[in-house]
C-alpha positions in Angstrom: 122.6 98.5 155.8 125.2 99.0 158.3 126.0 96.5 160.5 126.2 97.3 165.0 127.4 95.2 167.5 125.8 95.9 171.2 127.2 94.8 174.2 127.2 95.5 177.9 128.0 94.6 181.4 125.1 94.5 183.2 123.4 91.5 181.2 121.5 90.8 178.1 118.0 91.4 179.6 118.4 94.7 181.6 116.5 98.0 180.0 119.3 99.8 179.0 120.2 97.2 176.2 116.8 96.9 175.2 116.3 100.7 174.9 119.8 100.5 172.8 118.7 98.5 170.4 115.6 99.8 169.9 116.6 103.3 168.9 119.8 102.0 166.6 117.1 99.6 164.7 115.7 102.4 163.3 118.7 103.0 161.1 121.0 99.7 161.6 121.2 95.7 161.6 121.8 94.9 165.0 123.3 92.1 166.6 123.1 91.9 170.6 125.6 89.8 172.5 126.0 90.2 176.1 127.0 88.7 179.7 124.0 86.1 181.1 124.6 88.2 184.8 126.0 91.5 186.1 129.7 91.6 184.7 130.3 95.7 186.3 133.7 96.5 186.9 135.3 93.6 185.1 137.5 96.0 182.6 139.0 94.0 180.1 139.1 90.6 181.8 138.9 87.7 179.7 137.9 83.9 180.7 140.9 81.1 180.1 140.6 78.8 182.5 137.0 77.4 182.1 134.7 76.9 179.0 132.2 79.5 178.6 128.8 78.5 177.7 126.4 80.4 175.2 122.7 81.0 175.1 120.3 82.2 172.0 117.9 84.9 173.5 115.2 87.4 171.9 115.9 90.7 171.9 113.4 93.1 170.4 115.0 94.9 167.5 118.2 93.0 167.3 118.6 90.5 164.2 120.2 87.6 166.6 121.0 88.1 170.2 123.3 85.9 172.6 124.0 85.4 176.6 127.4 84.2 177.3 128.5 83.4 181.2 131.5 85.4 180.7 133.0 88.8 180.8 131.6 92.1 178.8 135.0 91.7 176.8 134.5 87.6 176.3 131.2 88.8 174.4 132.9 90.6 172.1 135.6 88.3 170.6 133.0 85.8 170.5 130.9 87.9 168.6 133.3 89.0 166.2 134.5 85.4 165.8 131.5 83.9 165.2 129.6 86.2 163.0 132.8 86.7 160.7 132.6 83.2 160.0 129.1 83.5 158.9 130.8 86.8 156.7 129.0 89.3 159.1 131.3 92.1 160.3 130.3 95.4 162.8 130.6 98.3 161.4 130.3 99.7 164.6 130.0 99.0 168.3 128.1 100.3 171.1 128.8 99.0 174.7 125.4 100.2 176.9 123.5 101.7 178.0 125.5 101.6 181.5 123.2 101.5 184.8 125.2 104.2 186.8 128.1 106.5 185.8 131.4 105.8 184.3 133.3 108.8 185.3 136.6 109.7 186.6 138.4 106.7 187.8 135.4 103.8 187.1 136.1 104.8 183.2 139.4 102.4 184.1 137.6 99.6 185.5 134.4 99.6 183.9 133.3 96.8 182.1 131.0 98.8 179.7 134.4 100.6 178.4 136.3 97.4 178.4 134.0 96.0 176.0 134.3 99.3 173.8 137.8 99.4 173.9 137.6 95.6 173.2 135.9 96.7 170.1 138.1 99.5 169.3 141.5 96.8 169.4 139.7 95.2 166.8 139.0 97.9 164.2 135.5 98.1 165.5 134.8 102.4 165.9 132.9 101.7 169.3 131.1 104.3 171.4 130.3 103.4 175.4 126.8 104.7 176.8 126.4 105.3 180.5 123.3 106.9 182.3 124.1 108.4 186.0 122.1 106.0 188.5 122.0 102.4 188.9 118.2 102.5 188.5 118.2 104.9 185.6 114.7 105.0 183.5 116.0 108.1 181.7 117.5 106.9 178.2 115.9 109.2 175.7 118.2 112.1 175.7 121.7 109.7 175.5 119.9 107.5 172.5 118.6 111.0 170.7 122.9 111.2 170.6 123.7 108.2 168.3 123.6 109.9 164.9 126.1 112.9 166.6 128.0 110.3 168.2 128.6 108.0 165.0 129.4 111.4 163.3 132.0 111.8 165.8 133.9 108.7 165.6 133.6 109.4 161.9 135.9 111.9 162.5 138.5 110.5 164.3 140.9 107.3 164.3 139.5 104.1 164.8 141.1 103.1 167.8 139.4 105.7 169.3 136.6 105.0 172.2 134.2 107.6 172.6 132.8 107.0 176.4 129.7 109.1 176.9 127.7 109.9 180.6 124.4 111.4 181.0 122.1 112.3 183.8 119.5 109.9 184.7 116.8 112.9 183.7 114.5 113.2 181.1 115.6 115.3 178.0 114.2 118.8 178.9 115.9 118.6 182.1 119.4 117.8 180.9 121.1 120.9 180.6 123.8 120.2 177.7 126.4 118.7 176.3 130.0 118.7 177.0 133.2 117.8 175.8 135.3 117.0 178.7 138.3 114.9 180.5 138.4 111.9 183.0 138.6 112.9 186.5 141.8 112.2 187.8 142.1 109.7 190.4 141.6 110.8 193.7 139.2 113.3 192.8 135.9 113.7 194.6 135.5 110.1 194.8 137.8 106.9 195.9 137.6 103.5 195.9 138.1 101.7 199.4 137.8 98.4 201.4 136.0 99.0 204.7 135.1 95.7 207.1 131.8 94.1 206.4 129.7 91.2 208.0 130.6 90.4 212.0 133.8 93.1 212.0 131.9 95.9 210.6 132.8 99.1 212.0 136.0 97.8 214.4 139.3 99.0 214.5 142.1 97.3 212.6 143.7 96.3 216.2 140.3 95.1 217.3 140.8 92.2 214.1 142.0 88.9 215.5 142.3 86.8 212.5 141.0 83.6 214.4 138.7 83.4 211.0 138.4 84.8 207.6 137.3 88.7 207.6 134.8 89.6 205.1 136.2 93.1 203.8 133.7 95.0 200.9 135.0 97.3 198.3 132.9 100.6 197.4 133.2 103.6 195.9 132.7 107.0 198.2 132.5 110.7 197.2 134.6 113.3 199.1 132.6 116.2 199.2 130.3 115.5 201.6 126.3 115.4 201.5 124.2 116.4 198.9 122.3 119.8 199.2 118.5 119.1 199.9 116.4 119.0 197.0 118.9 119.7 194.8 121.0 115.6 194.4 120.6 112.7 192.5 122.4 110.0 192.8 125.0 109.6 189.8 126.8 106.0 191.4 128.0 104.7 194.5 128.7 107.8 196.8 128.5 110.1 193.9 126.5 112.8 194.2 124.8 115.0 191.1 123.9 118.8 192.2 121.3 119.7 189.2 120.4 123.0 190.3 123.9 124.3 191.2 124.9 127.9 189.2 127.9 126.9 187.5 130.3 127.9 185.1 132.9 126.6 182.4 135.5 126.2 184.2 133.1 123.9 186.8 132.9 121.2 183.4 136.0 120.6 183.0 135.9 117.2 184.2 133.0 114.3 183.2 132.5 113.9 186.8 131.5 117.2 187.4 129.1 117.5 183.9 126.9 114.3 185.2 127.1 115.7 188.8 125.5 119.3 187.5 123.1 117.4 185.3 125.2 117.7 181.9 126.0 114.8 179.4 129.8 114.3 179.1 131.6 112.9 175.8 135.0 111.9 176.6 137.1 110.3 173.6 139.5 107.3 175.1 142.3 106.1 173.7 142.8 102.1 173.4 146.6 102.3 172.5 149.1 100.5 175.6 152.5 102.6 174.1 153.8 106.0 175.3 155.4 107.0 172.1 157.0 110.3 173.3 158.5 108.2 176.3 159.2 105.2 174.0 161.2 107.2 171.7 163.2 108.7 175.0 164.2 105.5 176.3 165.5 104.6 173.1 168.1 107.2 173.4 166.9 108.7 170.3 166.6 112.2 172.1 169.7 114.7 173.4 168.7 116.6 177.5 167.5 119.6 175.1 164.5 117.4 174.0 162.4 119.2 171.4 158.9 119.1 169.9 157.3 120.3 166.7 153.9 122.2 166.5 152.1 122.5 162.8 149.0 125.1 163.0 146.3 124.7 161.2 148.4 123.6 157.8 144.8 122.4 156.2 143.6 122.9 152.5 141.2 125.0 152.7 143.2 127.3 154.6 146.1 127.0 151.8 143.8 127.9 149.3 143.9 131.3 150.1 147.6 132.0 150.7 150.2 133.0 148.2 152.8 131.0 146.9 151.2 128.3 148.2 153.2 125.7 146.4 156.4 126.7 147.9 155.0 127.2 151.1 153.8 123.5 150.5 157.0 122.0 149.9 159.2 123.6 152.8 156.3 122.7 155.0 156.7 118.8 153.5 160.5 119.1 153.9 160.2 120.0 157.2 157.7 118.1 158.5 159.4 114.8 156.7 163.0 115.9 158.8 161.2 116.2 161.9 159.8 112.6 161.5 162.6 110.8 160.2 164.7 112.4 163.4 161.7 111.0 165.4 160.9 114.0 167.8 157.5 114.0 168.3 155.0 116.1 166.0 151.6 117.7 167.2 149.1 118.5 164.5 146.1 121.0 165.2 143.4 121.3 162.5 140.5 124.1 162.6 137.1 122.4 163.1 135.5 123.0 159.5 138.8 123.7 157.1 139.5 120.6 155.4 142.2 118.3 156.0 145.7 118.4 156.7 147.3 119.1 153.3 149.1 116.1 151.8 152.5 117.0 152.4 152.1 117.1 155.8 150.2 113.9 156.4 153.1 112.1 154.1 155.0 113.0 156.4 153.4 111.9 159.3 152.0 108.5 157.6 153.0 105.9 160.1 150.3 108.3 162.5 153.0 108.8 165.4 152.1 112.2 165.5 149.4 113.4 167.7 146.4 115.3 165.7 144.5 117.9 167.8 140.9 119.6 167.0 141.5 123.5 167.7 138.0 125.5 168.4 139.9 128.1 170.1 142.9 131.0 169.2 146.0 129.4 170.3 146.1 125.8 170.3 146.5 125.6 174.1 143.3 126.3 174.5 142.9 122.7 173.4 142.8 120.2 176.6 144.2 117.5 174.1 146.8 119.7 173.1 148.3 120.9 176.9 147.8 116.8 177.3 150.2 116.3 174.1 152.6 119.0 175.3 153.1 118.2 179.2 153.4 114.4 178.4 157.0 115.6 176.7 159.4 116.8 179.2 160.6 118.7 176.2 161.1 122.6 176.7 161.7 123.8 173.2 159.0 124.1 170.6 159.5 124.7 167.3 156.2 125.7 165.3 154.9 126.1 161.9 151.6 126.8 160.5 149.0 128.9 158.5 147.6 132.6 160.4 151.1 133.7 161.2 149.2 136.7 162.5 146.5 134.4 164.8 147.2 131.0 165.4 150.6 130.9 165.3 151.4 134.1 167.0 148.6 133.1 169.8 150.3 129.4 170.3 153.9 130.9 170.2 152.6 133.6 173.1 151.6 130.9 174.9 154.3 129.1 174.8 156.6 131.9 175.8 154.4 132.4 179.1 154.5 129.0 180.0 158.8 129.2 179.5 159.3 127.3 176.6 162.2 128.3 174.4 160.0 128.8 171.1 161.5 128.9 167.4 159.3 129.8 165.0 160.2 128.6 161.6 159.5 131.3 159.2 159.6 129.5 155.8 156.8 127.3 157.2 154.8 129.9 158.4 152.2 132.3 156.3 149.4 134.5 156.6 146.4 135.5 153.2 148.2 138.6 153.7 151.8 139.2 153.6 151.7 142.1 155.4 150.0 140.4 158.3 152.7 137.8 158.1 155.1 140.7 158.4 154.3 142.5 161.2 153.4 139.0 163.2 157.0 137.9 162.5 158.5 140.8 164.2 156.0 140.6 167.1 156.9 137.2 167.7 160.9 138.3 167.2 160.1 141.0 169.9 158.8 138.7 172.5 161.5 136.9 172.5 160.8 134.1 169.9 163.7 132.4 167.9 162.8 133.1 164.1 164.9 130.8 161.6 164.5 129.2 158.3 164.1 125.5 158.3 166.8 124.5 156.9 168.8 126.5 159.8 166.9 124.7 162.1 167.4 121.5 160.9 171.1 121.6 161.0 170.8 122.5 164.6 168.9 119.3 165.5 171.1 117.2 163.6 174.3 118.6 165.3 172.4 118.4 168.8 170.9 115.2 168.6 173.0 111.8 167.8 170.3 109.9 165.3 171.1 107.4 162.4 168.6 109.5 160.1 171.1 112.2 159.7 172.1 111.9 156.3 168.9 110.9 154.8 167.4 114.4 156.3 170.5 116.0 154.8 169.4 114.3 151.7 165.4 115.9 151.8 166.7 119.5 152.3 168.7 119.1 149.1 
């Protein structure tokens, strides 16, 4: 039986780690360690300078359960620590279930995602749980998630955190499920000191300083009241508007799901290193900066095309010059087509390429893939890929309207039917789209761009 590690930062006895536990004990062995006393907003703080005691407690569906009077992220290393000694290790972790929100710009202070990334650091997949009110009762719908959720993180890397945030309402109320982003900071909420105890209320000139002033920090929304009859609240000064008409383009954001009365799954990542501006500041890229797009190259896609095996093999050779001149690589994959083929991800092995899950036509309909893109200041693109008639023509549109200088690299591209690769080919020529062979393309990024790696990419074109 698989093995679960649950945490949280509002202490080992409160509700919302009970209810965990129940529903994953159904299917896991759990183990519970979490803070003695409310640990919110901690992040990733750790205890040094004191020793931190720890308690053995009963919790009702866990195998063993713990209080330690230290941080949501001190639980976790002990817990690793000491059950691997015992030759006990978490196959996954699940930080929760949150009292109140952790949207927008709490996601970077919360403790509840601290201990998840925590978890994620150490190889743990972990998934943080969060419930919009500080008195929530409503845990049904977000624990009737866990088998999607663990399917999820299945799917991607390790090191990612999935943070997920539901309305405190009961499950017939909630009104879906969304993938969306972090609010950006600064949006429809802020965190602010304002006086408290004797100076409450006075002016900043009206302070004398004779004696320490008592300042409190709390989170406000900045959109005013909520409608009557129609709010919730969803965390400090955060107001939820459940019977609101709304439309996609109001969900963008997890703050706004919770706020309409949606569940938001937002994956996190736990890596510290920008790679694209790592690689910059190490010189390794020329003022024309450039970066590579591969479409949908997946197997069961390539199944169907012709000449599959020398499409195969440019695609490796390319993909293999474009990582040994380190410019940075994005990867889309169709939800539901098999996995990249194995020339490609050979290429990419050391995984400092960034893989993107397309549901849409063109890739930018992806928010991780206009994330991937604007992070590089790069305006040329050079793309490959499977659907030369579809996906690639779509994402090389796009890229054209947004004014990126796009190359398409016709020996890496293909369609089932040649004919459709054709036609798509001298569309894309038309709207202004560089075609070229790879090969061609190569030798322009090794004359443009100063890189040690230039004769062994001479040596995989052969």
């Amino acid at each position: 039986m698989k093995k679960v590690l649950v945490t949280n930062d509002d202490g080992i006895d409160v509700r919302g780690l009970t209810a965990l536990v129940e529903a994953l004990d159904e299917k896991f062995e759990v183990y519970a360690v979490a803070p003695m006393e409310q640990q919110s907003a901690k992040s990733m703080a750790v205890t040094f300078l004191r020793e931190i005691s720890v308690e053995k407690k009963e919790v009702p569906g866990a195998a063993e359960a713990y209080a330690l009077d230290g941080t949501p992220v001190d639980c976790v290393r002990w817990a690793i620590d000491w059950f691997s000694e015992r030759g006990i290790t978490f196959d996954y972790l699940f930080s929760g279930i949150n009292l109140g929100a952790n949207v927008g710009i709490a996601a970077y202070y919360s403790g509840t995602i601290g201990a998840a990334r925590e978890g994620a650091i150490s190889g743990i997949r972990s998934i943080a749980l969060s419930v919009g009110t500080h008195k929530s009762t409503h845990f049904e719908y977000i624990c009737s998630l866990i088998p999607k959720l663990i399917e999820m993180s299945e799917s991607l890397s390790p090191q990612t955190i999935l943070s997920v945030n539901a309305p405190d309402l009961p499950p017939w109320e909630v009104r879906g499920l969304r993938i969306a982003e972090v609010a950006p900071s600064g949006y429809a909420e802020k965190y602010s000191f304002s006086l408290a105890g004797e100076n409450e209320g006075r002016a900043a000139n009206e302070i004398t300083w004779e004696q320490a002033v008592n300042y409190q920090l709390a989170q406000r929304s900045l959109d005013g009241k909520p409608s009557p009859g129609h709010s919730s609240e969803i965390g400090p000064g955060m107001l939820s508007r459940t019977g609101d008409v709304i439309t996609d383009a109001d969900l963008r954001y997890d703050l706004d799901c919770v706020r309409y009365g949606f569940a938001a799954i937002t994956p996190l990542s736990s890596t510290v290193s920008d790679e694209i501006a790592l690689r910059r500041l190490q010189g390794r890229f020329s003022s024309d900066d450039v970066i590579a797009v591969f479409v949908d190259v997946q197997e069961n896609i390539m199944s169907g095309i012709r000449m599959r095996n020398s499409l195969a093999g440019s695609l490796g050779r390319f993909a293999g010059c474009i990582s040994r001149l380190d410019i940075p690589a994005a990867v889309t994959e169709l939800h539901g087509y098999g996995r990249v083929i194995p020339e490609i991800a050979k290429a990419f092995k050391s995984g400092r390429d960034e893989d993107i899950l397309r549901r849409e036509l063109s890739a930018w309909g992806s928010a991780d893939f206009a994330r991937v893109i604007k992070s590089s200041s790069a305006r040329k693109v050079m793309i490959a890929g499977l659907e030369t008639h579809s996906a690639v023509l779509q994402t090389a549109l796009d890229f054209l309207r947004r004014g990126y200088d796009v190359t398409v690299i016709e020996d890496c591209c293909a369609s089932r039917e040649g004919h459709d690769h054709k036609i798509a080919v001298e569309r894309l020529r038309d709207a202004g789209c560089t075609v070229t062979t790879s090969r061609a393309a190569v030798m322009e990024l090794i004359s443009s761009v100063s890189h040690p790696a230039a004769a062994s990419v001479m040596r995989i074109l052969g």
